[in-house]
C-alpha positions in Angstrom: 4.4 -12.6 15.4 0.6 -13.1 15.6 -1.8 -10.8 17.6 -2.5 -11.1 21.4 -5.3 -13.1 22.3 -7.3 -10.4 23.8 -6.5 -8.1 20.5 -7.4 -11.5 18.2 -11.0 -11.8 20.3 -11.4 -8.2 19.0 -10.6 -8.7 15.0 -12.8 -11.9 14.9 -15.7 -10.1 16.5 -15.5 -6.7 14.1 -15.2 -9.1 11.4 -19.0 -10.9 11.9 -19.6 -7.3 12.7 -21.4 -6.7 9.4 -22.1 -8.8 6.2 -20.6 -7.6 3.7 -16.3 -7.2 3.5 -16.9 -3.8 1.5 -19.8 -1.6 2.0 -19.0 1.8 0.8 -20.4 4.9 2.3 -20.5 7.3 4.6 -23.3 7.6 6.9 -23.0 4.8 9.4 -19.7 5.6 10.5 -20.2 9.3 10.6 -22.9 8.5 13.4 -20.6 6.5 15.1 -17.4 8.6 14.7 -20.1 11.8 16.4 -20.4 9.6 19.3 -17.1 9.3 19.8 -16.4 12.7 19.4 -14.5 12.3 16.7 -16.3 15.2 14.4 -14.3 17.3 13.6 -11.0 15.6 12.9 -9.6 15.8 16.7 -6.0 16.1 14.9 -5.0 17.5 11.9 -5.3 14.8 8.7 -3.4 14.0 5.8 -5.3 11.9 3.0 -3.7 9.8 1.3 -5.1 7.8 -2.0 -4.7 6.1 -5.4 -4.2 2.8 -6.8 -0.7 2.2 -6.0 2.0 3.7 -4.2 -0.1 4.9 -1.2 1.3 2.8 1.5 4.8 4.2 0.3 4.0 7.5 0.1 2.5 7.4 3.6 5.7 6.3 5.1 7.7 8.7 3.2 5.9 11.7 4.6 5.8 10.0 8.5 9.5 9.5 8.2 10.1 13.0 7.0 6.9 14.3 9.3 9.0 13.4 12.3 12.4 14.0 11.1 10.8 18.0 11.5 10.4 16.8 14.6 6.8 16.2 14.8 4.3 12.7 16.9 3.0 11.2 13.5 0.2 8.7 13.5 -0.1 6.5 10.4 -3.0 4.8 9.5 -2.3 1.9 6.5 -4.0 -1.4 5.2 -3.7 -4.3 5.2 -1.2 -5.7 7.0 1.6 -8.3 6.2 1.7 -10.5 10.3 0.3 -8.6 12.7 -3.0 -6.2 13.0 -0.8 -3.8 15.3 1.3 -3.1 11.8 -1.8 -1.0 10.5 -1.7 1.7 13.4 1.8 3.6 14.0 2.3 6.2 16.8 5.7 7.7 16.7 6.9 5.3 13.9 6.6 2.4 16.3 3.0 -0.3 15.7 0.7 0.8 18.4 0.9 -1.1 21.8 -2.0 -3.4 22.7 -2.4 -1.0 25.6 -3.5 1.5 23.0 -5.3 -0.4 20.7 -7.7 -2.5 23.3 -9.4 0.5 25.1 -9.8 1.8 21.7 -11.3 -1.1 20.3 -13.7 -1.2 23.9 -14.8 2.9 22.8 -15.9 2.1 19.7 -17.8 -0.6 20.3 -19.5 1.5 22.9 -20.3 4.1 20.5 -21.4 1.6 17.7 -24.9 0.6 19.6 -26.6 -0.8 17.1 -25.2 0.3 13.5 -23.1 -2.3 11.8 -19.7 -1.3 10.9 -17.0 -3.3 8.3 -13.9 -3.9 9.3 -12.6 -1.4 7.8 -15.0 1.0 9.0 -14.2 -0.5 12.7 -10.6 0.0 12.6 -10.6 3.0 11.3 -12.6 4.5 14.1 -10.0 2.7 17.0 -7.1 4.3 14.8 -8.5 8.0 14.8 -9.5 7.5 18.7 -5.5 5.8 19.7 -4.1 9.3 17.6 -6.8 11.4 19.4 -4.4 13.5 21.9 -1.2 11.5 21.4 -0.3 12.7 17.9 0.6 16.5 16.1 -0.8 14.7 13.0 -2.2 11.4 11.3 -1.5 10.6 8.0 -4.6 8.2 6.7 -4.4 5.9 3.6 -7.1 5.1 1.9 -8.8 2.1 2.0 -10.7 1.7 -1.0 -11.9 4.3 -4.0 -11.5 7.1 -1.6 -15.0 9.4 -2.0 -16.9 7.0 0.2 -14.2 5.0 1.9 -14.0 5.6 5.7 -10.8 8.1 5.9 -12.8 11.0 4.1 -15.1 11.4 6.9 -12.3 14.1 7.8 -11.9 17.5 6.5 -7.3 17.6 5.5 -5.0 20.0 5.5 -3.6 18.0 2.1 -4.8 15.5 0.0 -2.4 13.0 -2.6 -3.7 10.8 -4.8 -0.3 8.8 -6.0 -1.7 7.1 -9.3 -5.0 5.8 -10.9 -5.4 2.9 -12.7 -7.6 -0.3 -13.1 -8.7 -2.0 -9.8 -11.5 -2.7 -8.0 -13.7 -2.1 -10.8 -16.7 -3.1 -9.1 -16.7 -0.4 -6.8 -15.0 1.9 -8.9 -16.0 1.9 -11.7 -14.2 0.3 -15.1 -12.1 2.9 -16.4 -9.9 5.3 -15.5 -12.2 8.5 -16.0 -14.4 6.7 -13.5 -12.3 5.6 -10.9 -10.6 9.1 -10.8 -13.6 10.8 -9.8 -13.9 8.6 -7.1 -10.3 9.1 -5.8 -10.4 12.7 -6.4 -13.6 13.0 -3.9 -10.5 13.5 -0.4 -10.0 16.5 -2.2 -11.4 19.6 -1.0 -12.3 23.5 -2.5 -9.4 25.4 -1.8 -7.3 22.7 0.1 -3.8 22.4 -1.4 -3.9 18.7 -3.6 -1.2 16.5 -5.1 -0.9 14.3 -8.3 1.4 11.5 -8.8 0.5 10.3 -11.5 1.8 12.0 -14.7 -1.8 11.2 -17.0 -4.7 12.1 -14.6 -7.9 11.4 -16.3 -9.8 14.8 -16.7 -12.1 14.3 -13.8 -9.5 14.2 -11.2 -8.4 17.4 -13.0 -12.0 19.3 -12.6 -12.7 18.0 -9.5 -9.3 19.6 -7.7 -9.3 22.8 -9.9 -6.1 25.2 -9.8 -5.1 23.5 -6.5 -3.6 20.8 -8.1 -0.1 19.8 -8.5 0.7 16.8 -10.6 4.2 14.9 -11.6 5.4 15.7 -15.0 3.4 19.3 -15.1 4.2 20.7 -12.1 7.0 18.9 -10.7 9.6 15.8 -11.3 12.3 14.2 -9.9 15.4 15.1 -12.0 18.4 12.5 -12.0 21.9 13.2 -10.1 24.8 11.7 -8.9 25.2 8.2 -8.4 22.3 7.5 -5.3 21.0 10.9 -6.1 17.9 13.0 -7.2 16.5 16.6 -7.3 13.1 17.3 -6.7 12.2 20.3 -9.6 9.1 21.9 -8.8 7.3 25.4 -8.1 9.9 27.8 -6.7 13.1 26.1 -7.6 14.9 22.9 -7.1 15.7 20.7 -3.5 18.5 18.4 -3.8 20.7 16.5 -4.0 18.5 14.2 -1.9 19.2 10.1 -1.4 17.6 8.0 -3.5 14.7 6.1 -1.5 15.7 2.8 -0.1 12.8 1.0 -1.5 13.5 -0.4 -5.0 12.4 0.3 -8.2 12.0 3.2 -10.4 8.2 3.9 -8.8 9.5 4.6 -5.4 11.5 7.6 -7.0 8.1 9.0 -8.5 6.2 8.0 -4.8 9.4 9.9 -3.4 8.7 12.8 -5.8 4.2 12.9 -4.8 5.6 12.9 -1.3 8.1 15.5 -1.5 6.1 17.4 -3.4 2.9 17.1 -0.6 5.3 18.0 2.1 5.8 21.2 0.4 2.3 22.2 0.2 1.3 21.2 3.9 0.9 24.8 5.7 3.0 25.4 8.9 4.0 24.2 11.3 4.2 20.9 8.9 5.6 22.2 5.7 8.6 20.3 5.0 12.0 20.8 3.4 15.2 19.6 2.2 16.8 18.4 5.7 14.2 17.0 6.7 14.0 14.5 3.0 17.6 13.8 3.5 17.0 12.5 6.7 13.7 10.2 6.1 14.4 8.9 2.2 16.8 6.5 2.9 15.4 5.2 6.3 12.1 3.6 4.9 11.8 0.3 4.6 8.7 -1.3 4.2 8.5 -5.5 3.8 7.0 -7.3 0.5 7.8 -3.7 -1.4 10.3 -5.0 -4.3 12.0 -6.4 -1.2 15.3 -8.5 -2.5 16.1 -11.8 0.1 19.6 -12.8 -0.9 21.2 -15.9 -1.0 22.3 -18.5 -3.7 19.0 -18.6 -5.1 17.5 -14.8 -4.3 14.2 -14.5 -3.6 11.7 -10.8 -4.7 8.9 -10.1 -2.9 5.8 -7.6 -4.0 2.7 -7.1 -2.8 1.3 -6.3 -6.4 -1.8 -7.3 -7.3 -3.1 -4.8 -10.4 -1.9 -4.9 -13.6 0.1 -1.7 -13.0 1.6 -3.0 -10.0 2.7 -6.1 -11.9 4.5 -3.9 -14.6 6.3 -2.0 -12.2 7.6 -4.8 -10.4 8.4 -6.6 -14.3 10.6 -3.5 -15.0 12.2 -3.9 -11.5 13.4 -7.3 -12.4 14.4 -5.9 -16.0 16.8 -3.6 -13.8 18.2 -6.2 -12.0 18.7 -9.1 -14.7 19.7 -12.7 -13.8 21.8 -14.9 -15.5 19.1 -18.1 -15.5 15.6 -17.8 -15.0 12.7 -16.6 -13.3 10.3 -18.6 -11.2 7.1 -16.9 -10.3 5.1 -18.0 -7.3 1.6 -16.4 -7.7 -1.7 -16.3 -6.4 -4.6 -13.9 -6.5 -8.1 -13.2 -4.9 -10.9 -13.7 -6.9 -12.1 -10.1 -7.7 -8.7 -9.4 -9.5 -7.4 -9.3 -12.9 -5.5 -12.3 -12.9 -5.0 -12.3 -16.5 -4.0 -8.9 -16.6 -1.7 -9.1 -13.8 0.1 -12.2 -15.3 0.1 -10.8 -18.9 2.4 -8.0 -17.4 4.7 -10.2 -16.1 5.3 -12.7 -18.9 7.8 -11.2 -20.4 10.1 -11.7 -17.3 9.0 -15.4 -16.3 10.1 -18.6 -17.2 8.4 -20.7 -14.9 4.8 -20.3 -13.1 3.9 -21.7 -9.4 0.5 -21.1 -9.3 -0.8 -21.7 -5.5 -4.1 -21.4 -3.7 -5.1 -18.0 -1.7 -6.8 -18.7 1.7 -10.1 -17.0 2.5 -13.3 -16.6 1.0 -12.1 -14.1 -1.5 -9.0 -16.0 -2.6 -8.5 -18.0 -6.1 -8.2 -21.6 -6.3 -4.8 -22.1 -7.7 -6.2 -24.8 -9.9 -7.9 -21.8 -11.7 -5.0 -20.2 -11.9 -3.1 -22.4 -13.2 -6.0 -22.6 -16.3 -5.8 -18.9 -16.9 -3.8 -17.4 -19.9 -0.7 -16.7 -20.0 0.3 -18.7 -17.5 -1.9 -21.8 -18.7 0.4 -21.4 -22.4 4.1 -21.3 -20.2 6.1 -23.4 -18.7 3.6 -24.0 -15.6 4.1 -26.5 -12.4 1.7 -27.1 -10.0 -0.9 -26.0 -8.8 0.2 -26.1 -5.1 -2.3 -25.6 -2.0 -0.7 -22.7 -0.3 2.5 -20.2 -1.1 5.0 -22.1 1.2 4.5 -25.4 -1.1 4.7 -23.0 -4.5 8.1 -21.8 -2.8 9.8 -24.6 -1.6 9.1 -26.5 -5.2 10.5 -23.2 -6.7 13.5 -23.6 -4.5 13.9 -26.8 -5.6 14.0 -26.0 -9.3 15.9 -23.2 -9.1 19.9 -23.4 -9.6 22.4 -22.2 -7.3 23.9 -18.3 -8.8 21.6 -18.8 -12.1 17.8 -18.3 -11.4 15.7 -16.0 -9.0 12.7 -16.3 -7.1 9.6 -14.0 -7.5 6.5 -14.2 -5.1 3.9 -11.6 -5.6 0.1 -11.1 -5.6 -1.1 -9.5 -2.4 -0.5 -8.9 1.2 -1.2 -13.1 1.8 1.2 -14.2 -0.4 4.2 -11.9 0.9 3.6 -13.0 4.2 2.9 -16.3 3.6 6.6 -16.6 1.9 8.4 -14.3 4.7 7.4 -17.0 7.0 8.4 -19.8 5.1 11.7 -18.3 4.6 12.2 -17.2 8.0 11.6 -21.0 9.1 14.7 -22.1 7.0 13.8 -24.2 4.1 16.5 -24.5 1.8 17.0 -22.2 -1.0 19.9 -23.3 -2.0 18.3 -25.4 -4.8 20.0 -28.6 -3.6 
């Protein structure tokens, strides 16, 4: 479902709103976020960052955030159909009734200083939650020192993992782009680490406040379905294993449960309140399985760390025939690197075009190692022609389906499936 029309006018205007898609810092929208009396955070904030996992982690601690019985307002990027998807009050997208006057405030306030998009929307998300929500939980957008979210002061900060992306902004190793995650946290605010390796940077900058998976806490296998969180001050479990595939969403589980421990009252959370809210998320285009004769995965990844997690996923879940990968990138990203780390589980490649100014031609693609040296067909204009030639190679009850890449992608082949092409391979 696309966006209104009014909403629509909106997102094309804030995006000619200023020249450049990224422009890091802090200043211009701290001036406007003081206009609109958004200085000092008008509702207590949750920061959430890292390279990967933060849109998970998120949604695990709004699930479990209102399971305690709490209004949560999430704020994630980007979106898979519809703009709403970015904005959640009370677990549900925000109503164009929300959104619109917010959208008219902060163009108000803006006057004269340019904005990004990013910058924009995350101005009309703090000002829908302003008075409607106990507490907003904010991902990240990019980095996290400079990026729009940290103009608030949190009662918590997570970064889930660091790794290689965005390198231009970030820097082009892990010691770098660590300091520039670590800079949501705060002196004396409690912090979580998901990531069992932080580079020593993130560890100076957060000091003694810092918890991190694998020193301070793990999750601990059960039963069948099961898990125990094993932390400071004892054990929680068993708890359901989370609903979103793959043995990453267990360690995301494990950051969030973690967090929720160390957020002071009235939010601290416990074990009844991660029974009820593990199972229950669901988010699309996150290891997400389609069945049918020829199953289809989706994955939003787009890193190289991403693309292993999702390789192991499909080592989990082997097939008897092949895999066929339908891929495409944006330019800025390691395409190499994000193919390399799922070679091992490919057969086939289906390279396709990416729309937009930032998106890779998929005749590039298609000339980048590895998937130049395999088995390669194509390259195809856009991601429903990459899936419907996959479905058409692919043998009934023998081969799988990936699509991954970004947000674009996963959409693009959620759309295509939900119009009905065949799968069936015949």
């Amino acid at each position: 479902m696309a966006e209104s029309p009014e909403l629509r006018a909106w997102l094309k205007r804030i995006e000619a709103g200023h020249p450049a898609d990224i422009a890091l810092g802090l200043d211009r929208v701290s001036a406007v976020a003081g206009r609109l009396g958004l200085l000092p955070a008008p509702v207590p904030v949750v920061l959430v960052g890292g390279t990967n996992g933060k849109g998970s982690v998120v949604a695990f601690l709004e699930a479990a955030l209102q399971a305690a019985g709490h209004r949560v307002g999430a704020y994630t990027s980007p979106h898979l159909f519809r703009f709403n998807e970015r904005i959640r009050i009370g677990g549900r997208p925000a109503s164009d009734a929300t959104l619109l006057p917010a959208f008219e405030a902060v163009e108000a306030a803006r006057g004269d200083t340019p904005l990004t998009y990013f910058e924009f929307t995350t101005l009309v998300a703090m000002t829908a939650f302003r008075e409607v929500v106990d507490v907003a939980v904010l991902e990240v957008g990019l980095g996290g020192r400079l990026d729009a979210v940290n103009l608030w002061d949190p009662l918590l900060s997570v970064v889930t993992s660091i790794d290689l992306d965005h390198q231009a902004f970030l820097g082009t190793n892990r010691e770098a782009i660590g300091a520039e995650k670590a800079g949501i946290f705060r002196p004396g605010v409690p912090a979580v680490c998901g990531d069992a390796r932080p580079p020593s940077s993130l560890l100076a900058a957060a000091g003694d406040v810092l918890w991190f998976q694998g020193r301070d806490f793990a999750a601990a296998p059960g039963e069948k379905g099961e898990w125990r969180w094993v932390g400071p001050g004892g054990t929680l479990g068993p708890l359901p294993e989370p609903r979103l595939a793959g043995a990453y969403q267990l360690r995301n589980a494990a950051t969030a449960v973690a967090a929720g421990l160390r957020l002071p009252e009235p939010f601290c959370l416990g074990e009844a309140h991660w029974r009820a809210a593990l199972s229950r998320v669901a988010l699309p285009g996150r290891g997400q399985l389609v069945p049918g004769p020829v199953p289809v995965w989706l994955d939003v990844a787009h890193n190289p760390a991403a693309a292993r997690g999702l390789a192991d996923l499909l080592r989990a879940s082997p097939v008897s025939g092949r895999t066929l990968a339908v891929f495409g990138a944006m330019q800025d990203k390691d395409v190499s690197a994000v193919a390399e780390s799922m070679a091992a589980v490919t057969d086939r490649w289906y390279p396709c075009d990416m729309p937009g100014n930032r998106g890779m031609a998929g005749e590039e693609l298609a000339r980048t190692p590895p998937v130049s040296t395999m088995e390669c067909r194509g390259p195809f204009p856009d991601t429903a022609f990459a899936l419907e030639a996959a479905s058409g190679d692919a043998r009934p009850d023998r081969d799988r389906i990936v699509v991954f890449g970004s947000f674009l992608m996963v959409a693009a082949a959620l759309e295509a499936l939900e119009n009905g092409f065949d799968r069936d391979g015949r």
